[in-house]
N, C-alpha and C positions, 0 to 999 in steps of 0.2 A: 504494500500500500504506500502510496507516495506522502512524504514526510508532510507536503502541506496540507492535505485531505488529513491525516492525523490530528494536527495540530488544529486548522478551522472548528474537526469536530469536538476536540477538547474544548475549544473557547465553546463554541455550541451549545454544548453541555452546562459549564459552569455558567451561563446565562440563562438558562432555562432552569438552574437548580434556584440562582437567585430567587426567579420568580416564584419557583413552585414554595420558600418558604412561606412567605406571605400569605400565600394562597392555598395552605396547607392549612395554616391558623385559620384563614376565613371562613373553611367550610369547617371548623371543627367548630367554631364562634356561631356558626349557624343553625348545628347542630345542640347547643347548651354544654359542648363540651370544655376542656380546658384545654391551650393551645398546642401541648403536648400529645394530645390525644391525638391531630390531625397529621401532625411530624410524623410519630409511631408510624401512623397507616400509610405514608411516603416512605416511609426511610425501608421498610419491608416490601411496599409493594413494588417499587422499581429495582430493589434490590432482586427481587426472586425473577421477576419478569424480563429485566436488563441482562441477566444470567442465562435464564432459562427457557425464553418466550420462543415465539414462533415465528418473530420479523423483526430482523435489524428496528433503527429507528425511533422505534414507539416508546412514548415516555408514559410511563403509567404511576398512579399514587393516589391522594385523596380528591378525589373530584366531586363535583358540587352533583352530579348525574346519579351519585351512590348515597351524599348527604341528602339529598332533597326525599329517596326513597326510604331513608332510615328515618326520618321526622315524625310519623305516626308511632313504632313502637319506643320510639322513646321520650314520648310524650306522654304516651298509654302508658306503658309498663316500667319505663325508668333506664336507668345506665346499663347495668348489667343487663337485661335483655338484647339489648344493641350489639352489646357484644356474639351473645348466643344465635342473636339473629344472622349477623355476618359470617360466624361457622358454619351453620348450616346454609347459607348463602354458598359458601366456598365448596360446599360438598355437593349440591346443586351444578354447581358448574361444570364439578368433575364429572358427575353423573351425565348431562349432556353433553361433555366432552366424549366419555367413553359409550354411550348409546350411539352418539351421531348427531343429538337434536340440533347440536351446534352448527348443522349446516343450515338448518334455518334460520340461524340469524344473520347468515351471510346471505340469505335470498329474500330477507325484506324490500319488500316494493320500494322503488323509488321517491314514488309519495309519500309517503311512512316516514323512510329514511329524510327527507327533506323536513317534514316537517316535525322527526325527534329533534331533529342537529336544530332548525328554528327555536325550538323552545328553550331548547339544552343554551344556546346561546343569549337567551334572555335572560336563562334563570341566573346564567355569572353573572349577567352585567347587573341582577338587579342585588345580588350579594354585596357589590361593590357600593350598594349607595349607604352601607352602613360608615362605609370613610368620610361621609360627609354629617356624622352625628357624633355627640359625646363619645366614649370610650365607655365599651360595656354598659351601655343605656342606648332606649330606641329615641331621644329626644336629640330632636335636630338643634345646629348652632344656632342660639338668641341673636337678634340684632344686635345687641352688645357683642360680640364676636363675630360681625360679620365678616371680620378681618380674616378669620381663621377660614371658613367660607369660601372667601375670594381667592386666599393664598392657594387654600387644595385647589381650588377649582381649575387656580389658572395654571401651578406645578401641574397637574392632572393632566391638561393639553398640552404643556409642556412634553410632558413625558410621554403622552400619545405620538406628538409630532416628530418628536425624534426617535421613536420606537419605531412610527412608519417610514422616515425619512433620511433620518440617521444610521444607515449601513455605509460603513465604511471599507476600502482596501487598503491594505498597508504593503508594499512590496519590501523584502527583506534581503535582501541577495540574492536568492531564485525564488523565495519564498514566500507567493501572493496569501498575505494573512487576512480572513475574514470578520470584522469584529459587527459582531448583530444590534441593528439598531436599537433594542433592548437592554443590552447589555451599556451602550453607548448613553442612553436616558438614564442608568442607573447612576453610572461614573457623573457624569455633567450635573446633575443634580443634584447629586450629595455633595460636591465639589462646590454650588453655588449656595444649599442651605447650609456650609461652612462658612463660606467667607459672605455673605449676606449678612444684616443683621435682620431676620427673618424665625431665628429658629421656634421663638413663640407662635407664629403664625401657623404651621404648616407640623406636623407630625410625624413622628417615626414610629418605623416597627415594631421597637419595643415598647410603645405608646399604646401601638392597637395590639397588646397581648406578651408579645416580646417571644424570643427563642428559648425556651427553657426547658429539655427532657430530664424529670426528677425518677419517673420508674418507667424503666424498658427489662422487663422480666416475662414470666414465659407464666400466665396467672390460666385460671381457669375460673369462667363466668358463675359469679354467686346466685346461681340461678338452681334451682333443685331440677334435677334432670328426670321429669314426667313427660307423659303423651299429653296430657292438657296444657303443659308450657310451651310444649313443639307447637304444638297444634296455636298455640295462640299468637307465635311469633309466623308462622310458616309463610303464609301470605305474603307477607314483609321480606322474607329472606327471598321467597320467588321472583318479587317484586324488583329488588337488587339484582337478584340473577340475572335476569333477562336485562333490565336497564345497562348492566355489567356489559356483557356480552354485546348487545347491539352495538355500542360507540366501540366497544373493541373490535368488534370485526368488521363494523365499517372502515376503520383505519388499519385493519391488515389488508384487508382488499385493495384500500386507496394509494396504502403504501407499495402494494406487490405493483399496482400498475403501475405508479411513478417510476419505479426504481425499474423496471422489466424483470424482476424476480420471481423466484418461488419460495413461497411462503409456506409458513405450516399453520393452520387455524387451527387444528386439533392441537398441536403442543403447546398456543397462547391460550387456548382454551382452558386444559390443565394449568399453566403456568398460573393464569389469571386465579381459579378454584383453589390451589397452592397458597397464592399469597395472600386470599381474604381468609383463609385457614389459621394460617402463621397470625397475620394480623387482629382476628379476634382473639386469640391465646395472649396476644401479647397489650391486648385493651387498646391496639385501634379499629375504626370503624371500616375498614377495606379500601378498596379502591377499583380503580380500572383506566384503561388509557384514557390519555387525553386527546380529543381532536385539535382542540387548539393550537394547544404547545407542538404537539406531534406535528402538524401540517407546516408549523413554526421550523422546526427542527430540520423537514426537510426541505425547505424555502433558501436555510442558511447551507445547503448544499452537502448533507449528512449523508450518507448513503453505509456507512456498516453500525455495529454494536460501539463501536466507539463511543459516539457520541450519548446511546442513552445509558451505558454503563460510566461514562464518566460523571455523567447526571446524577446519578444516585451516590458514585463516590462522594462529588462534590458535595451532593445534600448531607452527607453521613458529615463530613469534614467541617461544613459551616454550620453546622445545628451542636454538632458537642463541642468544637473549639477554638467556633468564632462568633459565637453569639452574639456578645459583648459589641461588634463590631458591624454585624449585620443587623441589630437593632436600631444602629443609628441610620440608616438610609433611611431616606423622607421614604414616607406612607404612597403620597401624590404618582413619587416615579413610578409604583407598581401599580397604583390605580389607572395610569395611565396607559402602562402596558397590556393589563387584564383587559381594558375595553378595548383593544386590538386583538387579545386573543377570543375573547366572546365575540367578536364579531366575524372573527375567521371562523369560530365553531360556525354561525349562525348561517356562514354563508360557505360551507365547505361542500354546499352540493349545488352551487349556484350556475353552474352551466345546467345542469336541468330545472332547475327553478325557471330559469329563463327561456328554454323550449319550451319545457311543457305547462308552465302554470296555467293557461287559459285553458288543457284541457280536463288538468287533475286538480284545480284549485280548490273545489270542496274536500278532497281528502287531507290535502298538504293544511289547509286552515283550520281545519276538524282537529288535526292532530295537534298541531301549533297551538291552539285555542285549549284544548285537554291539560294537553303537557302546561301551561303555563297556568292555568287559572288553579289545576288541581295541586300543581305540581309534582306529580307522578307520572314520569315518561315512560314507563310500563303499562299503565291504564290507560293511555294517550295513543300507545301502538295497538295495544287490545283494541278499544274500542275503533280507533281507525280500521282495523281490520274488518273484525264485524260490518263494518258499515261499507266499505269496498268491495267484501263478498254479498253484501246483498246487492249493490248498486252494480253486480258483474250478471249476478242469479235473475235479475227483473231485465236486466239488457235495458240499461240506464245507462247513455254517456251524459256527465258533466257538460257542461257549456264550456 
């Protein structure tokens, strides 16, 4: 492999690990859990899947697609079920790994798929509007702070404009080094809430929750192991499963074609089942790829294991021993970046959005609308299905 395809994908990596802290805390913050809880379910799920997966590339860990469908039982039933729930979630997977079911989720309709990825990408961007409120409270900044307000707001586009815009080349002797606009909003940023006198205004990450893994141990869920506990979490863990699976295997697909590859779905399939396993044993909430970042990743021109195995290194490296230091980057920069990757999820199927919405647009809207009001993109495919086989069964075309 040629030394600067190595090195790009190392920078690669440690840019999208940046991101994924932040955004590891956000959906654990989403979920009522403690910021730690959402690292755990990263630091394990890219770690097993960056090892052991089925496609170069793919960055996987705590995504908002896994939080948003664990909301119900741990609302209902409390922490430790959450945990129970994602085991049996991870054994779900394996089980449709090893039957086959798993090619079903590589053959969801187009409409479907359009309109998970739509919601999937609203439901980050609207994760993201807790940066614009107190810390650990749902009350937005007073007009006595409108200052603080303004500074996220405009850092925020800051950091979006140079995430989109801010790719740079650096030639090195033969060595065309790639530095990802991302990573470039991060540097620039924290670089100007240094020497500004600003820092009052605008927030950092150890603000909104901070880097801090206190237990990473191997526990087992305080949950008494009955059929009427299964039974009351099940739902929920299938719920996961499927949500799991679909954005994974839409990005093994997307990534076999980009890259002209051969992938293996059945070994991310297992992999995926593996590390929500590992991850409820060890009290985080699971995970699964990310569209985002992944379609990120191969944008910044990734093409082996490199770059998401350095990803997970990097996240293992700056979560236990450099916390201290990744706390201090403004909040803004990566707010500003997330609405770049929520919007890439939203629009990661948009060359068909674009063909066909005039003549599938009641499906793709059904599901969009499900997924987002419910916020269960599992019951969003469900029911879009249902209603696609009826509208096939009566010989109903859409307008």
């Amino acid at each position: 492999m040629d030394p600067t395809n190595i090195i790009n994908e190392i920078i690669s990596g440690l840019t999208i690990a940046l991101v994924l802290i932040p955004e590891s805390i956000a959906f654990s913050l989403l979920l009522g859990f403690p910021p730690s809880t959402g690292l755990i379910s990263t630091i394990v799920m890219s770690s097993v899947t960056s090892l052991f997966g089925g496609c170069p590339t793919l960055i996987s860990g705590a995504t908002g697609a896994i939080a948003t469908s664990l909301l119900g039982v741990k609302t209902i039933y409390g922490t430790q079920y959450v945990f129970l729930t994602v085991i049996i979630g991870g054994l779900i997977q394996l089980l449709f790994g090893i039957s086959g079911l798993y090619k079903r989720f590589l053959n969801i309709s187009q409409p479907l798929m359009t309109g998970f990825l739509i919601a999937l990408g609203f439901l980050i961007a609207k994760s993201l509007i807790k940066n614009f409120k107190y810390p650990n409270s749902e009350e937005w900044f007073k007009d006595s702070d409108n200052y603080k307000l303004t500074g996220t707001l405009l850092f925020s586009l800051i950091g979006l404009f140079i995430a989109v815009f801010g790719k740079f080349m650096y030639n090195i002797k033969s060595l065309k080094i790639n530095i990802p606009g991302a990573l470039s909003a991060i540097i620039i940023l924290s670089i100007l809430s240094y020497i500004l006198p600003i820092k009052q205004t605008i927030e950092s990450v150890g603000e909104r929750g901070g880097v801090k893994i206190n237990n990473f141990a191997f526990n087992i869920p305080n949950v008494e192991l009955t059929t009427e506990n299964i039974l009351k979490v099940l739902p929920f863990a299938v719920a996961m499963a499927m949500t799991g699976l679909t954005e994974s295997m839409f990005m093994v697909d997307n990534a076999s074609k980009q890259l002209k590859i051969i992938t293996s779905p059945l070994i991310e399939t297992l992999a995926q089942g593996v590390g929500n396993i590992i991850s409820g044993f060890c009290g985080g909430f699971g995970g699964c790829v990310f569209v985002g970042l992944s379609k990120y990743n191969l944008e910044n021109g990734s093409t082996t294991r490199v770059s998401s195995r350095a990803t997970s290194l990097f996240f293992i490296l700056l979560t236990l021993m450099f916390s201290s230091t990744i706390n201090k980057i403004p909040m803004p920069a990566i707010t500003g970046i997330m609405i770049m990757i929520a919007f890439k999820t939203a629009t990661a199927n948009y060359d068909y959005l674009i063909k066909n919405f005039r003549s599938e647009w009641l499906i793709i809207l059904l599901t969009s609308f499900i997924g987002i009001y419910s916020e269960s993109l599992a019951l969003a495919v469900i029911i879009g299905f249902i209603v696609q086989q009826i509208i096939k069964h009566i010989k109903i075309t859409p307008l």
